[in-house]
Backbone bond lengths (Angstrom), bond angles and torsions (degrees), N, CA, C in turn:
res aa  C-N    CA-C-N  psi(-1)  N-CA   C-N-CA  omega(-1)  CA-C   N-CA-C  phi
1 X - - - 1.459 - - 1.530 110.41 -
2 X 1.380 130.10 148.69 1.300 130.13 171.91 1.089 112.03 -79.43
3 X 1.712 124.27 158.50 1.052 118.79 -163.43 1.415 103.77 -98.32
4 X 1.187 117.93 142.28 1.724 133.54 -168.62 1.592 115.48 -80.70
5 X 1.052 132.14 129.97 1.471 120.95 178.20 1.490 112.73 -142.78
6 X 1.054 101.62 6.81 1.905 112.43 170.93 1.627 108.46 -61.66
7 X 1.013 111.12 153.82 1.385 111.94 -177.61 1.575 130.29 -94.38
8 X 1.670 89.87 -0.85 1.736 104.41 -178.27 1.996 81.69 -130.46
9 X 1.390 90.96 -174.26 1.936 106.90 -153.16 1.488 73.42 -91.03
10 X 1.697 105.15 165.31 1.310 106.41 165.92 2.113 91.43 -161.94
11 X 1.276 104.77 153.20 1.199 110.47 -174.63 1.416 98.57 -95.05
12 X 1.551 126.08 -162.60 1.283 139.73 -178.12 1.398 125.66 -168.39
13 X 1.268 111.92 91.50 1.787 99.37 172.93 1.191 123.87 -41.49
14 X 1.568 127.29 126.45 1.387 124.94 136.17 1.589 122.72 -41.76
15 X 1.642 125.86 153.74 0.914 108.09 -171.04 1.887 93.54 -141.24
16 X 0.901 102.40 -31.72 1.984 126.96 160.66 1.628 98.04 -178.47
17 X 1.128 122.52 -167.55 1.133 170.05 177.98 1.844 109.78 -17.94
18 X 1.995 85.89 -67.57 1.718 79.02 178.83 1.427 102.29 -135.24
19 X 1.810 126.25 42.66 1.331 104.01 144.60 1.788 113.16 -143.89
20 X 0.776 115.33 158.37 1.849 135.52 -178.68 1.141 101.01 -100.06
21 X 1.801 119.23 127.45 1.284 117.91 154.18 1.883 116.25 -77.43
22 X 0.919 95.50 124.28 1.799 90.73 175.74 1.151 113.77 -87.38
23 X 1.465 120.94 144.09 1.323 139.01 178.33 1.564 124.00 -45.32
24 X 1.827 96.01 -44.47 1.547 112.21 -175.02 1.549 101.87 -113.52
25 X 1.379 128.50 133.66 1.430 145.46 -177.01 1.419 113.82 -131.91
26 X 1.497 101.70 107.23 1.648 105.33 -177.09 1.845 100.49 -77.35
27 X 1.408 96.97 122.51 1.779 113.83 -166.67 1.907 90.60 -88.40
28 X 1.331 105.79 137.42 1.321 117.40 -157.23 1.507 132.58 21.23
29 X 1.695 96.03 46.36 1.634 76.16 -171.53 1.597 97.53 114.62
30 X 1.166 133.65 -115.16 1.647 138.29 -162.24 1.690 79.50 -173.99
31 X 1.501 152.01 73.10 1.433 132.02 -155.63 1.756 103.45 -95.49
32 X 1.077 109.82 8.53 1.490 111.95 179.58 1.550 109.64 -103.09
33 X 1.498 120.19 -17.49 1.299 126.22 172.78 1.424 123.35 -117.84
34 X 1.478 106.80 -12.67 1.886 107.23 157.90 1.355 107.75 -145.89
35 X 1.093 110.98 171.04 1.906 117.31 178.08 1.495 111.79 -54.47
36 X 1.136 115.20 115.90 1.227 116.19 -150.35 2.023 100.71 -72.87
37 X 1.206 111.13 -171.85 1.379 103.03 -149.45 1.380 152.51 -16.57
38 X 1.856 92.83 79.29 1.236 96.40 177.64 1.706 105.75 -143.77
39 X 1.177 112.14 -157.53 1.782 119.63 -164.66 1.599 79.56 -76.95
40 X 0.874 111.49 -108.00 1.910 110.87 176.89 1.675 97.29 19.22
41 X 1.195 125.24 -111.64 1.447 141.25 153.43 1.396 116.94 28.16
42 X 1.230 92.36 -88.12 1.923 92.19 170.77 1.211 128.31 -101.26
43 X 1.735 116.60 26.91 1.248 121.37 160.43 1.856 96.74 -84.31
44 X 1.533 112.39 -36.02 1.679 117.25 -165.99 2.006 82.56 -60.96
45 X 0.928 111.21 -52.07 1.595 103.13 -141.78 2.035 104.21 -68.74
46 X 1.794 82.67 -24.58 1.628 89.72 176.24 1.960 117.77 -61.55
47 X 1.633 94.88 -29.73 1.527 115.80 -166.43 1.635 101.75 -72.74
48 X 1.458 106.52 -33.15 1.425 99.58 -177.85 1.652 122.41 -112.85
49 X 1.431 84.90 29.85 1.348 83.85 157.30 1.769 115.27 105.01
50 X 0.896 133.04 -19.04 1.457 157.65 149.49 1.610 93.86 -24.67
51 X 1.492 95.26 144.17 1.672 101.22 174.37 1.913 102.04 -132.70
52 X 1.050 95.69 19.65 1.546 111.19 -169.73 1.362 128.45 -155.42
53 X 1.458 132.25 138.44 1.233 107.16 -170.84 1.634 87.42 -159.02
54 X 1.473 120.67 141.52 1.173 150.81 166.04 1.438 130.10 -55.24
55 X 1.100 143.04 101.80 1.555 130.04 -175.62 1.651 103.85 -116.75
56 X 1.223 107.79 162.10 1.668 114.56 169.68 2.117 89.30 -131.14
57 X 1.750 93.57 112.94 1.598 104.10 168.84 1.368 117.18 -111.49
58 X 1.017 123.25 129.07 1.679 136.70 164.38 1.724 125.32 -111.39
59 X 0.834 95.24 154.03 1.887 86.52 168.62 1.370 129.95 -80.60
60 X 0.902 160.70 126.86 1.619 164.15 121.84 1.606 88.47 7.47
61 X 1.515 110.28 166.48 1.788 129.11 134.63 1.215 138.78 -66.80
62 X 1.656 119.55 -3.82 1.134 131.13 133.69 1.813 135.64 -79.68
63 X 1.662 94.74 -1.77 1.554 99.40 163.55 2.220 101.78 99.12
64 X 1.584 89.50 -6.05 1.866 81.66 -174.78 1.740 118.67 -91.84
65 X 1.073 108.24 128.24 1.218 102.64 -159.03 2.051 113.97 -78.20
66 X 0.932 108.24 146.55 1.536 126.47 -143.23 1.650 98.00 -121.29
67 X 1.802 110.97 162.00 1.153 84.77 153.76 1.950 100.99 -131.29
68 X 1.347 111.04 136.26 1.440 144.58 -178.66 1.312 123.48 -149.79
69 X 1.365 120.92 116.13 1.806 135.52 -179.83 1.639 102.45 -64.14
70 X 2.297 106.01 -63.62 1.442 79.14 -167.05 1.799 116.42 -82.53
71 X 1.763 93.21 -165.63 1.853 86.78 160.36 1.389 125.74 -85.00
72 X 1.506 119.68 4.97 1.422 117.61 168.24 1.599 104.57 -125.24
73 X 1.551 104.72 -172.73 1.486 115.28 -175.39 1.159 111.63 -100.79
74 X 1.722 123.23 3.31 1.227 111.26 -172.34 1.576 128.28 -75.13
75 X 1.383 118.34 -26.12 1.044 110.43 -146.86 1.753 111.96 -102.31
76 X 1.754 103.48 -10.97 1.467 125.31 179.45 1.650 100.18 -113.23
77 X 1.311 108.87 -22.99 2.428 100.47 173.24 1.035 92.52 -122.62
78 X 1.357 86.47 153.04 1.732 105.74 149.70 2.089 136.46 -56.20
79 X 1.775 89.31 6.34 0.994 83.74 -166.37 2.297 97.09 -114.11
80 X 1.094 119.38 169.52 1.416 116.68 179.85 1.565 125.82 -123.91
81 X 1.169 118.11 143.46 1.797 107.72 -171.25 1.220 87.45 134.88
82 X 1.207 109.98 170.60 1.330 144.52 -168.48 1.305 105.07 -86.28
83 X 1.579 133.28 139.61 1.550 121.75 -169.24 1.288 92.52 -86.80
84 X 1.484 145.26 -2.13 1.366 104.85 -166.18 1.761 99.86 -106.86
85 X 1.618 103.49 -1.27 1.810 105.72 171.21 1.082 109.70 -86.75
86 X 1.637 120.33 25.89 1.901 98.76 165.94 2.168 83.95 -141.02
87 X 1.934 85.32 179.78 1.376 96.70 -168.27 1.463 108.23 -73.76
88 X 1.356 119.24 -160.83 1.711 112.28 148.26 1.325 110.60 -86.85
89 X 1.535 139.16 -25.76 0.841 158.05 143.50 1.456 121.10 -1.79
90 X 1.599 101.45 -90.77 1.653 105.65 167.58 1.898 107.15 -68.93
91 X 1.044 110.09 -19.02 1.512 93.01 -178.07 1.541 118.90 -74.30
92 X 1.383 119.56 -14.26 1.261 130.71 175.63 1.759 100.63 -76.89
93 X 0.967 124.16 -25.68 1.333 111.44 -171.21 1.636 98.39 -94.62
94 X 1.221 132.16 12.29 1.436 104.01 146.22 1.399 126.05 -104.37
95 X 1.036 121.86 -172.28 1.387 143.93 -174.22 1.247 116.92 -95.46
96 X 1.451 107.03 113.33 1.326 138.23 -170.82 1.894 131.51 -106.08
97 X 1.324 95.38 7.56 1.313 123.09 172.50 1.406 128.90 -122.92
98 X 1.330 92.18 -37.76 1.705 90.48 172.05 1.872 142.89 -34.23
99 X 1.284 84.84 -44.34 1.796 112.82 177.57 1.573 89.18 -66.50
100 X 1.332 132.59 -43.38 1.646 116.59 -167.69 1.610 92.29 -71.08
101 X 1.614 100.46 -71.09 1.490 103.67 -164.69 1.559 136.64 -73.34
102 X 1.352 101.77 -0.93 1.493 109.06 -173.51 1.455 122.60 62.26
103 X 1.354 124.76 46.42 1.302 116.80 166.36 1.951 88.03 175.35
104 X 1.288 106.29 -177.01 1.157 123.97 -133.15 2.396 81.84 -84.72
105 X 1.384 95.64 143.31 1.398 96.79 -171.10 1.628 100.42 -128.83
106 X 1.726 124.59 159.94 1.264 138.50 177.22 2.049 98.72 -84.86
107 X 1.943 113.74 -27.41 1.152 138.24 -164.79 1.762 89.72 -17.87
108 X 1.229 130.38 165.60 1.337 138.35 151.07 1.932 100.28 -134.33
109 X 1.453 94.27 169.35 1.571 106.35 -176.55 1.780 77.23 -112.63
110 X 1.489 88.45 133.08 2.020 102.61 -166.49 1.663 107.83 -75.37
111 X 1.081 144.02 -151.07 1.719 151.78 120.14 1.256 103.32 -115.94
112 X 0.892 109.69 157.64 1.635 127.73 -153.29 1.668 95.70 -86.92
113 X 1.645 124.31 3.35 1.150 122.30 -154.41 1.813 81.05 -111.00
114 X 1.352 124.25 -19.90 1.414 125.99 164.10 1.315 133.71 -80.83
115 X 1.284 93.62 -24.79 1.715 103.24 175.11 1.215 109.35 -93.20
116 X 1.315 135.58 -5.29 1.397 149.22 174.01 1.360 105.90 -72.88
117 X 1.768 111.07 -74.32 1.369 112.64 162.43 1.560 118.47 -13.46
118 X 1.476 113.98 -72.38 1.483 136.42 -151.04 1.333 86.71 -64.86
119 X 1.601 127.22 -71.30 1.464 118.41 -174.27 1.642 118.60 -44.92
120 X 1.543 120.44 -44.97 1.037 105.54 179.85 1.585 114.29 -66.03
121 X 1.173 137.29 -35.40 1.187 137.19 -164.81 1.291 116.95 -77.04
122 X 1.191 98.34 -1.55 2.387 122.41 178.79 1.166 100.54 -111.98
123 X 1.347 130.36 -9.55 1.783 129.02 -168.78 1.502 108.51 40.12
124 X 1.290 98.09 60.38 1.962 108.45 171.88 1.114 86.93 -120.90
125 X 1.657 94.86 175.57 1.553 148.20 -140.21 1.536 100.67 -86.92
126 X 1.041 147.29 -125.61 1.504 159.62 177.06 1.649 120.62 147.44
127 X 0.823 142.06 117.22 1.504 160.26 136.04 1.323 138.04 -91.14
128 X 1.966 108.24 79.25 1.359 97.12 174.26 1.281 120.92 -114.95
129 X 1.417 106.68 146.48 1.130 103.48 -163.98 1.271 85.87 -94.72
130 X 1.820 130.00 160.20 1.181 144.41 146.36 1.483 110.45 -86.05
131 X 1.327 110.90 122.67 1.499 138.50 170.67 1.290 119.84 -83.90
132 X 1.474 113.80 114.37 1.684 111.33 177.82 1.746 109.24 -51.05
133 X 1.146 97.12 147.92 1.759 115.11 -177.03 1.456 133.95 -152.04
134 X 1.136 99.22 63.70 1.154 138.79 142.00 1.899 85.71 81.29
135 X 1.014 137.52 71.38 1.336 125.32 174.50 1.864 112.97 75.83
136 X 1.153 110.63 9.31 1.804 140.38 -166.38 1.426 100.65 -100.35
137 X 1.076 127.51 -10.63 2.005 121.04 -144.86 1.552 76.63 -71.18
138 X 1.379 153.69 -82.84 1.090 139.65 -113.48 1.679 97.71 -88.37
139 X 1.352 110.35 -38.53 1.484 113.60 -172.84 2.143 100.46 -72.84
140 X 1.124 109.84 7.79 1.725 111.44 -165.00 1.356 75.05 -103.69
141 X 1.470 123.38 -79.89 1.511 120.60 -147.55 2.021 105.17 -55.96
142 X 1.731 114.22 -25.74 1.156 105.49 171.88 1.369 123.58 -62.91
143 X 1.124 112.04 -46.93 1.079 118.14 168.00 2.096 131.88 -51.38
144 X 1.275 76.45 -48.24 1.636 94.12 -169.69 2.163 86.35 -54.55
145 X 1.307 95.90 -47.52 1.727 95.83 -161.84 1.786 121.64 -78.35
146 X 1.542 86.88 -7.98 1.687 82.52 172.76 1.720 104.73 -94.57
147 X 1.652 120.52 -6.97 1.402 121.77 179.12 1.707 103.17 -69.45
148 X 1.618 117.39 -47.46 1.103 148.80 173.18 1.514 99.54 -35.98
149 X 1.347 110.92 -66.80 1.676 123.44 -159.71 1.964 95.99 -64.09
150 X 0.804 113.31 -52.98 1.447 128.93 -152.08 1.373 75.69 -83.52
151 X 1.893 163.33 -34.41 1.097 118.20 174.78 1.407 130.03 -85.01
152 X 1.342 108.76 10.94 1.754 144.76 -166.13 1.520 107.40 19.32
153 X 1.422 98.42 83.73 1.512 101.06 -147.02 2.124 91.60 -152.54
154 X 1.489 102.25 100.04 1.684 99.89 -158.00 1.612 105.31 -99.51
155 X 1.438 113.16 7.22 1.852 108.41 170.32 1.463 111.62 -69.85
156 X 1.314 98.63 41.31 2.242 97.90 -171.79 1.742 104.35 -124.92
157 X 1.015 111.12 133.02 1.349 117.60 151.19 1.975 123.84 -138.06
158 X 1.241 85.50 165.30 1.726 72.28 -160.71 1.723 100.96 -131.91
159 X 1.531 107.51 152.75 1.672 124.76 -174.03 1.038 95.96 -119.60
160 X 1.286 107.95 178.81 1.184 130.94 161.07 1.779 125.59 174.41
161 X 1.533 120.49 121.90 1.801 115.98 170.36 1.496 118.68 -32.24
162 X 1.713 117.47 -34.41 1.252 118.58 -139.74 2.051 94.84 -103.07
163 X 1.156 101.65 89.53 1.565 99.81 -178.21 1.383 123.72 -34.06
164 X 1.136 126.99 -44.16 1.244 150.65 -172.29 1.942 105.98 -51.08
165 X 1.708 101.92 -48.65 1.382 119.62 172.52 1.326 111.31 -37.05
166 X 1.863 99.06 -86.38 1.265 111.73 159.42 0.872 151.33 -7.35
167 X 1.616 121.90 -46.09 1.343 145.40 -176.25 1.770 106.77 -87.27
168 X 1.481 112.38 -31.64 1.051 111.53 -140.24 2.438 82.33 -105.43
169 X 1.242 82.68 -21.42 1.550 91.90 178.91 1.904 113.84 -77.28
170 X 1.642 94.99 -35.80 1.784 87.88 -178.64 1.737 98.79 -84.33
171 X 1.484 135.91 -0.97 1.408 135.80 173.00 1.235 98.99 -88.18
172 X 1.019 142.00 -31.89 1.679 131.88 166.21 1.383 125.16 -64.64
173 X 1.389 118.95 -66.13 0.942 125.65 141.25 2.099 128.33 -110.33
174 X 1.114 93.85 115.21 1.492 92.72 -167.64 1.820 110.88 -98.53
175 X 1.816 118.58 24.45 1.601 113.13 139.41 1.131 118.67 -123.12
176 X 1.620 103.10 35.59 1.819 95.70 167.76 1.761 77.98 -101.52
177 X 1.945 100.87 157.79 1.309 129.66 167.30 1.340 123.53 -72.23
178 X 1.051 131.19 129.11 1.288 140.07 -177.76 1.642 105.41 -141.64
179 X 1.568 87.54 145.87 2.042 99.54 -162.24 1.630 75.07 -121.19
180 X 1.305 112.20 133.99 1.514 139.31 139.83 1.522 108.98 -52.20
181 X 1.440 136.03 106.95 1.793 134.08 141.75 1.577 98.16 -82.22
182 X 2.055 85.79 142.58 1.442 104.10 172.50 0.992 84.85 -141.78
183 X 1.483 125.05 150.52 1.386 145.42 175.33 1.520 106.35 -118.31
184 X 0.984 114.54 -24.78 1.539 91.75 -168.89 1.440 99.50 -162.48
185 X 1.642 115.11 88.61 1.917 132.80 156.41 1.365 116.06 -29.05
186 X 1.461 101.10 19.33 2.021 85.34 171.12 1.686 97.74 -134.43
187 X 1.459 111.45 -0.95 1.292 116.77 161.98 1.362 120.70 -72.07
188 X 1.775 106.29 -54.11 1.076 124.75 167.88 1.410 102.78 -124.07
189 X 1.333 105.86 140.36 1.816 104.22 175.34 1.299 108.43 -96.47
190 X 1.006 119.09 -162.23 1.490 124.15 -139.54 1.494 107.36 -100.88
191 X 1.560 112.04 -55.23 1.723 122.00 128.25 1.043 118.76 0.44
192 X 1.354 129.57 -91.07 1.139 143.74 144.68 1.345 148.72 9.47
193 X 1.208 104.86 -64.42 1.418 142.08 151.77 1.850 122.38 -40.19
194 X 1.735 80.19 -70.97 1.670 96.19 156.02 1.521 124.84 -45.69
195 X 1.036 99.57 -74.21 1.699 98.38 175.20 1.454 108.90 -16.97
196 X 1.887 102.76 -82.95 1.437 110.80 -153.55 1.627 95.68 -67.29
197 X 1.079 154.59 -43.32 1.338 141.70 -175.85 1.824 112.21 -51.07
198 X 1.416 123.17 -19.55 1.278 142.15 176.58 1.538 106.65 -84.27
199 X 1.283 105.35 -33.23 1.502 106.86 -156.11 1.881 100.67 -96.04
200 X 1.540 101.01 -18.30 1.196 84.66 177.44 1.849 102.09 -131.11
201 X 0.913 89.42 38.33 1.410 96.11 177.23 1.649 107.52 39.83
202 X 1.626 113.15 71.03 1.021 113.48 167.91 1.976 107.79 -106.66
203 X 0.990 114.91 106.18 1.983 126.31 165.99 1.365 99.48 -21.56
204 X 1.095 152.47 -27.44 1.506 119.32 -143.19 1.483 105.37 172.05
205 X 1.699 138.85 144.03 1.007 131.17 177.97 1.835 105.17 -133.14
206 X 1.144 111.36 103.06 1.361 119.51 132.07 1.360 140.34 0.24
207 X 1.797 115.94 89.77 1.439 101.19 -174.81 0.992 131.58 -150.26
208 X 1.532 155.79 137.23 1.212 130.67 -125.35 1.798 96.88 -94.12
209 X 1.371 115.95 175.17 1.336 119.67 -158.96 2.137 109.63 -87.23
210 X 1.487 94.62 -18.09 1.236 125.51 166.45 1.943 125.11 -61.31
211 X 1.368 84.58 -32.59 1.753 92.77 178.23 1.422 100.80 -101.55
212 X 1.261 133.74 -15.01 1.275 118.08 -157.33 1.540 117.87 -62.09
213 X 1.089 113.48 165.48 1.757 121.12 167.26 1.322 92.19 174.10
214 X 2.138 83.46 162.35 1.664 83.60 -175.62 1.164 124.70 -100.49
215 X 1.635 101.81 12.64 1.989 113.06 169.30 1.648 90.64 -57.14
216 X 1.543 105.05 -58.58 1.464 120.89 -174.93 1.584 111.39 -14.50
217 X 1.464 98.26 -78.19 1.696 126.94 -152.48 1.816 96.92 -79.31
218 X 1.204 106.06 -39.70 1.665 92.38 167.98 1.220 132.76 -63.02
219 X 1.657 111.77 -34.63 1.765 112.09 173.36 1.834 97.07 -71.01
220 X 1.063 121.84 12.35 1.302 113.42 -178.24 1.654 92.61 -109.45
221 X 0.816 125.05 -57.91 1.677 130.76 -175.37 1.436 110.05 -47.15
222 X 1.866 104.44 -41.98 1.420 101.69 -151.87 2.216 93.64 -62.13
223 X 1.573 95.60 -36.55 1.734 115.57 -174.66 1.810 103.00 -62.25
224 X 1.305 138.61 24.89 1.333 133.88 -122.12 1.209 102.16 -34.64
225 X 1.416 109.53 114.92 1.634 138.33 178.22 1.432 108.48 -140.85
226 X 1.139 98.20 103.64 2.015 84.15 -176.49 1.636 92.97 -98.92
227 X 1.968 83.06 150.99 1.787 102.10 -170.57 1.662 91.16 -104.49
228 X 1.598 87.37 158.37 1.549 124.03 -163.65 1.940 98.24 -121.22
229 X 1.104 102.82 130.64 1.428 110.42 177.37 1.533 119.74 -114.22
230 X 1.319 116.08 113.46 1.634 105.23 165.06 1.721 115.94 -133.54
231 X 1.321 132.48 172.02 1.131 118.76 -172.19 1.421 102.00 -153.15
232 X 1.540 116.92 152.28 1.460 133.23 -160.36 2.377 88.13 -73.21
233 X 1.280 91.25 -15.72 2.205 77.76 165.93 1.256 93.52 -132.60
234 X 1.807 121.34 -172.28 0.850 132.42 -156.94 1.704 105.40 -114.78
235 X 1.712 106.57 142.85 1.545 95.30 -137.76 1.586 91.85 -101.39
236 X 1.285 125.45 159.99 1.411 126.75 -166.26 1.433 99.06 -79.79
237 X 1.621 104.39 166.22 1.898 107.86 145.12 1.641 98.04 -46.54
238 X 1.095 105.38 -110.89 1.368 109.24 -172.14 1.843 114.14 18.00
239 X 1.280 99.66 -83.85 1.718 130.14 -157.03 1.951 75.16 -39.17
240 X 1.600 100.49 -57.57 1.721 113.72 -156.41 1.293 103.31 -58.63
241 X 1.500 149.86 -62.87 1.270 150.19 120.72 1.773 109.99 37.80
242 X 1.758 91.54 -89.65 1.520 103.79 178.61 1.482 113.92 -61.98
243 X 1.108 148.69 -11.64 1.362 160.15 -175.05 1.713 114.21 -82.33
244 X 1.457 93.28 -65.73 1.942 100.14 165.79 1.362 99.89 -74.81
245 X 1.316 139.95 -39.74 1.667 107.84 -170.50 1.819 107.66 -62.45
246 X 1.356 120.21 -10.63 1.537 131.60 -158.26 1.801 80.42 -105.10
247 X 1.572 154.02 27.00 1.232 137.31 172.50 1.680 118.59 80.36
248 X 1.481 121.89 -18.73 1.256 108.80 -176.52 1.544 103.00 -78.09
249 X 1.718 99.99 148.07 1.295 126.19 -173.90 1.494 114.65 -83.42
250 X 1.378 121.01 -56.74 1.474 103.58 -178.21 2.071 82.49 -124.28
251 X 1.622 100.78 165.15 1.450 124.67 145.61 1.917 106.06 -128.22
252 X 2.058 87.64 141.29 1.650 87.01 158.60 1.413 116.17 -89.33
253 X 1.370 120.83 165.48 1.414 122.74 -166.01 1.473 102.97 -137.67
254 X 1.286 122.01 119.83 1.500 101.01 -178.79 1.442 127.82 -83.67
255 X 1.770 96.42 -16.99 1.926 119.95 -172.33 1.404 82.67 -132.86
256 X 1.748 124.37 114.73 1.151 113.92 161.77 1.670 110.48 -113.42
257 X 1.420 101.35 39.76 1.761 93.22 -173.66 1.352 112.25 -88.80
258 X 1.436 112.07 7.41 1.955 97.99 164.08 1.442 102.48 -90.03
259 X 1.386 141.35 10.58 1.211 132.33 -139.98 1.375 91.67 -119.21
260 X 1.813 131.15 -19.99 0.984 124.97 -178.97 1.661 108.59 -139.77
């Protein structure tokens, strides 16, 4: 079992053999207290106590998988374009801190083949999400899973919005875990939802903190599907509290320092 350091009780799904879903999930990193996915990032979230931590991976234009949320570089580097029209190469040479801190940073944009290292060498958790890419999804999840294989390293499970990922990740390998994100029950309803998380043996669905309810999260329980909570801010003790006493399994947190 991992060792607990929250200051209130908290339970823990089994999931098989050798991994635990944790309750608390640092969402890119800790992104309210360092530039969000990077070494910085989930070294903070490791420091305070976090047994888990969140990534968003994509591929480079040389095919290496990275870690970056949007589809361009603008809004986390100093640099602009689309991530999948440059190498990993030149993408390492921009600046990946600046946008947090406002002035000139050492920050790097990581590969997922470094943050792998780092997690294994902390014996933490893993959460990656696969990021749609641009017409890439099948060549991303290959990629993303032979980085995976080669760190032979099983505290990982992986989500993703982009169904296609998902689908294409439990056909590669179909006993690694994969969590279904849905953002929005009028795209897909809830019905819906159910099904394909059954149908493809997806663990868990993803959902923003805005849709929740517990009509919601129970037609999910009754299917055993445990729900995942994250939200466009960063969610209190409190909010987190009322959330697991209502059945949800994990929330991401972007600032979890009231939490310990």
């Amino acid at each position: 079992m991992l060792e607990v350091r929250l200051s209130f009780q908290w339970k823990k799904l089994r999931l098989n053999s050798n991994f635990t879903l944790p309750k608390l999930i640092g969402h890119r990193g800790v992104k309210d207290l360092k530039p969000e996915n990077t070494l910085e990032s989930i070294l903070k979230a490791f420091d305070l106590g976090l047994d888990c931590v969140e990534i968003d991976v994509k591929i480079s234009k040389d095919n290496i998988p990275l870690l970056l949320h949007d589809d361009t570089l603008d809004r986390t580097t100093n640099g602009s374009g689309l991530v999948c029209d440059f190498t990993f190469d030149e993408i390492t040479k921009l600046d990946a801190g600046y946008y947090f801190y406002k002035s000139k940073t050492d920050v790097k944009v990581p590969s997922l083949t470094s943050v792998l290292d780092l997690v294994k060498t902390n014996q933490k958790y893993l959460n990656i999400e696969l990021k749609p890419n641009k017409k890439n999804e099948a060549l991303n999840v290959e990629k993303v899973l032979e980085e995976t294989k080669k760190a032979s390293y099983e505290k990982i499970y992986f989500s993703s919005f982009d169904l296609s990922s998902c689908i294409g990740l439990k056909k590669y390998s179909p006993d690694l875990l994969c969590g279904f994100l849905n953002d929005d029950f009028n795209k897909i309803n809830v019905k819906d939802t159910i099904d394909i998380c059954k149908k493809y043996n997806f663990f868990s669905c993803g959902i923003n903190l805005n849709t929740f309810s517990n009509l919601i999260v129970d037609q999910f329980i009754e299917n055993e599907i445990q729900i995942t909570i994250y939200a466009d801010k960063n969610i209190s003790k409190a909010q987190a509290q009322n959330l697991w006493s209502n059945k949800v399994a994990s929330i991401f947190v972007d600032d979890p320092s009231e939490f310990f």
